[in-house]
N, C-alpha and C positions, 0 to 999 in steps of 0.2 A: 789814685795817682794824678789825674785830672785836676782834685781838689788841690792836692796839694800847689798844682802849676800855678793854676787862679791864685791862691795866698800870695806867691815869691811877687807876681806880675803887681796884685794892689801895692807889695811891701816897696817895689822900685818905686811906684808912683808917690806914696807918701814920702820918699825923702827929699823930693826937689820937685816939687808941684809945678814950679815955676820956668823950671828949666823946659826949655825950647828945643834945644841943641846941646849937643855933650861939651861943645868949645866953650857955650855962653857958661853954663854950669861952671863950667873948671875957673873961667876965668872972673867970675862972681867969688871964687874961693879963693883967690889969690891974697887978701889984703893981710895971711898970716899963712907964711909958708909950712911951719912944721905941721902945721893942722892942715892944713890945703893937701899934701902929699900923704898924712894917713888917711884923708876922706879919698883922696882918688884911686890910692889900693884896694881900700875895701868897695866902691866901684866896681871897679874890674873884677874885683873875685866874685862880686854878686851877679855880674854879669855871664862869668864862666858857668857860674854854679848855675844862674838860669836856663844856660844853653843846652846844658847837660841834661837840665830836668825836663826842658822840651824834645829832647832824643829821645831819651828813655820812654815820654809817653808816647810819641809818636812813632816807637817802635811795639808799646803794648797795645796801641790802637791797629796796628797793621797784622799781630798776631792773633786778633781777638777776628778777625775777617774770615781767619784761615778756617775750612772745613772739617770739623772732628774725625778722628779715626775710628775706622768701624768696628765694632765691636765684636770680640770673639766669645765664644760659649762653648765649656769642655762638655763634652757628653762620652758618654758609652754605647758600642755598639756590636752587635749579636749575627754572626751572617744568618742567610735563609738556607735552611737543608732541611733534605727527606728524610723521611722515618717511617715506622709504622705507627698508627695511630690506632688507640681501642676507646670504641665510646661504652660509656658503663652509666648504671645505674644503680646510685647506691641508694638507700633507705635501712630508717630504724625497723629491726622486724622481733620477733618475740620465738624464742625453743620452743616447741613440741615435742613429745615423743613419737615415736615412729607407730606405734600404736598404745592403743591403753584401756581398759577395762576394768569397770568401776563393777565388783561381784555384790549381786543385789541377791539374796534369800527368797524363795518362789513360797516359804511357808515360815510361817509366827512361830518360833522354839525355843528353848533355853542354848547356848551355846555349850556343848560338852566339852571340848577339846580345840585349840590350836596347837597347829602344827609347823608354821611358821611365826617368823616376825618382823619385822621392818626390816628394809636392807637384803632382806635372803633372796636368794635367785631361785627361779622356781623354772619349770617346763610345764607347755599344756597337758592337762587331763593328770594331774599330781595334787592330791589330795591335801586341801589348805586346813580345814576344818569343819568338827561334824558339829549336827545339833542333835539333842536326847528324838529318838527315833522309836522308844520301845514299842510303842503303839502303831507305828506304821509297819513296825516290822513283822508284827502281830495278824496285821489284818493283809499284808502281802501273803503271807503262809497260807492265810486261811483261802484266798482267791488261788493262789500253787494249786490246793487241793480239788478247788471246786473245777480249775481247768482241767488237772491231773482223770479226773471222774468225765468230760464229756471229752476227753482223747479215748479212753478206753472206748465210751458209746458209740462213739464214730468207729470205732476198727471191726465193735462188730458187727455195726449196721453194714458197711461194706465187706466183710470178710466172713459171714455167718449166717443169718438171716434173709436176709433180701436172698444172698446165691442159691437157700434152699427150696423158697416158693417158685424163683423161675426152674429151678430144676424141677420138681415136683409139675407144674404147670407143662415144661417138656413135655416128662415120662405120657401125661395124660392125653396130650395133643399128636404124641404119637401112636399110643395104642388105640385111639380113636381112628387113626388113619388104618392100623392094621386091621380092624375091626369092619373099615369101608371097604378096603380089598376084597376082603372076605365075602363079604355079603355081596359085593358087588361078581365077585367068579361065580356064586351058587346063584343067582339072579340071573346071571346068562348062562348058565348047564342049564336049569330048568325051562328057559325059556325054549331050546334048541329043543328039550323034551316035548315040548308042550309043542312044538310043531311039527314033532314027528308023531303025536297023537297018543305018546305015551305017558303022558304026565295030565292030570284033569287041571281044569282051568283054576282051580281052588287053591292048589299050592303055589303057581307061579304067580295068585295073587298077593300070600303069604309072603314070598321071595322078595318080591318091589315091594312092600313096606317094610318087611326090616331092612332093605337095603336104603331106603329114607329116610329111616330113625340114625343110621350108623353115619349116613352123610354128614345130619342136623351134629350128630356127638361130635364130631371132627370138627365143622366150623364151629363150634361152641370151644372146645379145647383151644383153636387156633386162636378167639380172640381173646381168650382169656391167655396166653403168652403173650401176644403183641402188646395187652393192655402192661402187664408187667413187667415187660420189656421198652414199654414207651411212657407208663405214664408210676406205676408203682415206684420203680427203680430210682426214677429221679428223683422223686417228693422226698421219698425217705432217704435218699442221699442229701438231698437239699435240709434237711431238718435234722439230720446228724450235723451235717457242716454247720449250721445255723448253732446249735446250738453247743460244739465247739468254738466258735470264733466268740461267742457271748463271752465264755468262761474265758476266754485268752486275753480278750479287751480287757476285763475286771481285772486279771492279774496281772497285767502289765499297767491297767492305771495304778494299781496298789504300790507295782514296784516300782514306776514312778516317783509318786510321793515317798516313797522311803530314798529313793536315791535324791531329792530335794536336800533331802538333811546330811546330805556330803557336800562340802562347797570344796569345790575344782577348779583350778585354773584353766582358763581357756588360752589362752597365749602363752608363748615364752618371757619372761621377763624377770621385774624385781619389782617385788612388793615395797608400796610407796607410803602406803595408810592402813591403820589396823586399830580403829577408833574402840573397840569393845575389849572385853576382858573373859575368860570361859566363868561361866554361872549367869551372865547378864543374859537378857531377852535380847534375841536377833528379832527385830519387824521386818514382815516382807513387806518389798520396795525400798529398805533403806540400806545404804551401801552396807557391807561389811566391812571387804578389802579391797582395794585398791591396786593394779596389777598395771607394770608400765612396759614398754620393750624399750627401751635406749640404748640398743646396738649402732642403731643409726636415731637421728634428728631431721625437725623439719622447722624450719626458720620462716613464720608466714608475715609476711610485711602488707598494709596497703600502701598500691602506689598510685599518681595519676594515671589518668587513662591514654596520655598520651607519651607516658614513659613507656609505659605498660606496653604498646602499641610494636614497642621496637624488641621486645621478649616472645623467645619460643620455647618451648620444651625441648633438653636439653642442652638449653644454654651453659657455660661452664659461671662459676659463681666461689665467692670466697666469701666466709663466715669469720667476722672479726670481733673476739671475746673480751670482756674485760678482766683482764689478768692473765691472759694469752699474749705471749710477746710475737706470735706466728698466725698469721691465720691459717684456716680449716678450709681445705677447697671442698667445692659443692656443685651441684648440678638445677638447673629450674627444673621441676616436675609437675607442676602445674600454672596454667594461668588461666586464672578465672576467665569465663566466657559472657560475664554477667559483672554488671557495677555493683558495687555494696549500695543498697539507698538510702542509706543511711549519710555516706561520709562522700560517696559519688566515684569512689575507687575502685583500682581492681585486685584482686586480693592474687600475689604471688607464689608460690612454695620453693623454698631451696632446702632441696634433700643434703645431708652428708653424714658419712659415716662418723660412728662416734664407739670406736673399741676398746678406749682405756675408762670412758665413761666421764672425762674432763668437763665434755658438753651437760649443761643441767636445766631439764625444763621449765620453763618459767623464767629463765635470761634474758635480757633485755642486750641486742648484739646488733652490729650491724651487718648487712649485705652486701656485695657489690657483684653485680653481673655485667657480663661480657654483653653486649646488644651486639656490635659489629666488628671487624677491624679491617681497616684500611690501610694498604701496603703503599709506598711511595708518595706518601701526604708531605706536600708544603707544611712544613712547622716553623713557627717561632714563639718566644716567649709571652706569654700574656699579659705582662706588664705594658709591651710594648704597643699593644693597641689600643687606640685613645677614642671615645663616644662623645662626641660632642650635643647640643643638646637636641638636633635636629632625630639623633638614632641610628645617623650611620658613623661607619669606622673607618679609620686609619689610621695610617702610621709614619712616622718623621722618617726615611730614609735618606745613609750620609753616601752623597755624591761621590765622584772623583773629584769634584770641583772644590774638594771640602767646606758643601754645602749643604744644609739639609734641603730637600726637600717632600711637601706632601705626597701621599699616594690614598687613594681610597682603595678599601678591601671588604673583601666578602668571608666571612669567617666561618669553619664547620666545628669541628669537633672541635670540645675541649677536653686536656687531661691532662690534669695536674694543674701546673704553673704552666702547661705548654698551648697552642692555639693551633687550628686546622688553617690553611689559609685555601680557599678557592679560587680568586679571583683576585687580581694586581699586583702582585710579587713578581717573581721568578726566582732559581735556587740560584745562591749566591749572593744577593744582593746586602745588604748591610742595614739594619735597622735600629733606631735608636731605640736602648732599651731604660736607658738614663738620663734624664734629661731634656729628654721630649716632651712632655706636658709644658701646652702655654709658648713653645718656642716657633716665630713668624717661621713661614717659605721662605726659603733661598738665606738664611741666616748662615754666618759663617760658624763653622764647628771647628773644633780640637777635639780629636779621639783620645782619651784614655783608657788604660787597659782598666778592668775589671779589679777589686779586691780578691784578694784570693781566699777561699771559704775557708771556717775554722779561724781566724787570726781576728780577733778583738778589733775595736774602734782606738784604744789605747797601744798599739802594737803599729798601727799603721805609720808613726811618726817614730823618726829613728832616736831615740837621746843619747847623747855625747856620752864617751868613755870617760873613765873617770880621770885618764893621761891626759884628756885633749879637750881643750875649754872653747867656750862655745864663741863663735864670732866676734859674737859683740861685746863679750868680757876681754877679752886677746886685744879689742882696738883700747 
């Protein structure tokens, strides 16, 4: 506009370079009227028209001074409320069975018979399948017999024998005593004779030596009891017993090995594996069958050690399947008290039941456990908190002033899309949860409400009925 001024002002200058004054001008044109009066109109009109173009700039010069108007910025905003808060801990973790045993053959056989097969449900000590045994069964008989033979010897070592030498040895140890009486009453009559002068000294010395000999028979009798009573009695009890428990060991290693070639289940479960066929060679040490219990499951995950950290036994816990639209609650039962040294983890367990048998070993699922929960936590949304590149946080709150302004915050738990907040808020307060990224302090705002979930990006904009035309077709 400027430039244009400058062109009109040269344009007046070249048509009368000469001209002084507007009188001298006009009357320099005098010496032909009709021409003198169209040059003096257009004059004056060039003159109006200049006036004009000097207003107009000098009104666009006086609007370009003026101070721009401040700028506004719609945002979205979230108030500050409590809630309860749960911090968890999720990881990928892997099915187990609740237990499982792998049936390994304790002896080299032909396989004779199965009796299950994959899929079957079995209970412990149920008879899975035998191996050819004829020979075990053979030489178990033969050990029956040879125990059968030192039970008898035992019964009549103690119940026959041995009772009639100590009795016999009695009888003798007694009539040797009767026998010391005796001699010993006729050793004192003859003695009482012999001092009344009527017995010669020759018989009362006859008297005291059989009464010596009848002594010596009694203690001879006696040790010979004591000895069979103390030292007979046991040996030969001891060597009955000895040689009963020989033939008892022998017959129960025999039956034993014959009860090897029955494969049994030890647990309750369902047979998972049954790699042989009956007539193939079972090797011992190498599986047979295979036996799982899957009433319940155990989900073992490695975590860090500092997740790990905030996990106890019995924590509550959800198991989430793939092709499960619901998860499976669960409980922690164990946590390792030891790093893996491998990976530097600690190794988890989440037990849960599993009675329609949905759950299947060897799944690949996720976990999620409860660590804590914290009742009347500051929440707001996590969008809402902004890290700039120093590390700490905050958040754009909208004023009454409707202005944003910053606040710095200390953040705890996260869960979900939602944030703990510790420190700088208070409940109520209003947070930007749109718009905030990149927006100065004290910037003015305009609140908008929220979209409302579920309705497209194309749904948000209303289109005209098909009665009523749009604005700008109508003008």
């Amino acid at each position: 506009m400027i430039q244009a001024g400058n062109e009109l002002l040269r344009h007046a200058s070249s048509i009368s370079p000469n001209c002084r004054s507007p009188k001298r001008c006009w009357v320099r044109s005098q010496p032909r009227a009709g021409v003198g009066l169209r040059t003096a109109r257009f004059r004056l009109m060039f003159i109006l028209s200049l006036a004009a173009v000097i207003t107009i700039i000098a009104s666009a010069l006086g609007c370009s001074s003026e101070k721009p108007a401040e700028p506004t910025v719609s945002v979205q905003v979230v108030p500050v409320k409590k809630a309860t808060m749960e911090q968890t801990v999720t990881s990928e973790a892997v099915l187990y069975p609740l237990a499982q045993s792998a049936i390994v053959p304790k002896i080299s056989a032909p396989i004779k018979a199965f009796y299950v097969n994959r899929a079957s449900k079995v209970h412990a000590g149920q008879l899975l399948a035998t191996l050819e045994n004829r020979d075990l069964a053979a030489a178990a008989q033969d050990n029956q017999g040879t125990y059968d033979q030192a039970q008898a010897a035992y019964a009549i070592a103690t119940a026959s024998t041995l009772p009639e030498e100590i009795q016999k040895a009695q009888g003798d140890t007694q009539a040797a005593k009767v026998a010391l009486e005796a001699e010993q009453k006729l050793y004192d009559s003859r003695q009482d004779l012999y001092k009344q002068g009527a017995l010669p000294r020759k018989d009362l010395d006859q008297a005291a030596v059989a009464l010596t000999q009848a002594k010596n028979q009694y203690e001879l009798a006696q040790r010979h009891l004591d000895a069979l009573m103390a030292v007979s009695k046991q040996q030969e009890l001891k060597s009955a017993a000895g040689q009963l428990q020989s033939a008892k060991g022998k017959y129960l290693g025999a039956a034993a090995q014959l009860s090897y070639s029955e494969i049994r289940s030890p647990i309750n479960g369902v047979v998972t594996d049954r790699s042989l066929y009956p007539g193939e060679m079972a090797a011992a040490g190498t599986p047979l069958l295979t036996v799982m219990d899957t009433s319940s499951v155990i989900a073992r995950a490695h975590i860090p050690q500092g997740q790990a950290a905030l996990l106890k036994i019995g924590d509550k816990a959800t198991i989430t399947v793939p092709g499960e639209e619901d998860p499976i609650e669960g409980k922690v039962t164990v946590v390792s008290p030891a790093l893996d040294p491998n990976s530097t983890t600690v190794e988890v367990w989440v037990k849960a039941d599993n009675p329609k048998g949905r759950l299947r070993p060897g799944t690949s699922v996720q976990i999620s456990m409860l660590a804590r929960s914290v009742p009347n936590s500051l929440i707001i949304p996590a969008a809402a908190v902004l890290t700039p590149p120093d590390g700490s946080n905050y958040v754009m709150v909208a004023g009454s002033d409707n202005k944003a302004h910053q606040k710095t915050v200390k953040t705890g738990i996260r869960q979900g899309d939602q944030v703990q907040i510790l420190e700088g808020l208070a409940e109520g307060e209003r947070v930007i949860t749109s718009g905030a990224y990149g927006l100065p302090d004290n910037t003015k705002i305009r609140i908008e409400a929220a979209p409302e979930s579920g309705k497209s990006e194309s749904n948000k904009s209303e289109r005209p009925s098909a009665g009523k035309e749009p604005e700008k077709d109508a003008k």
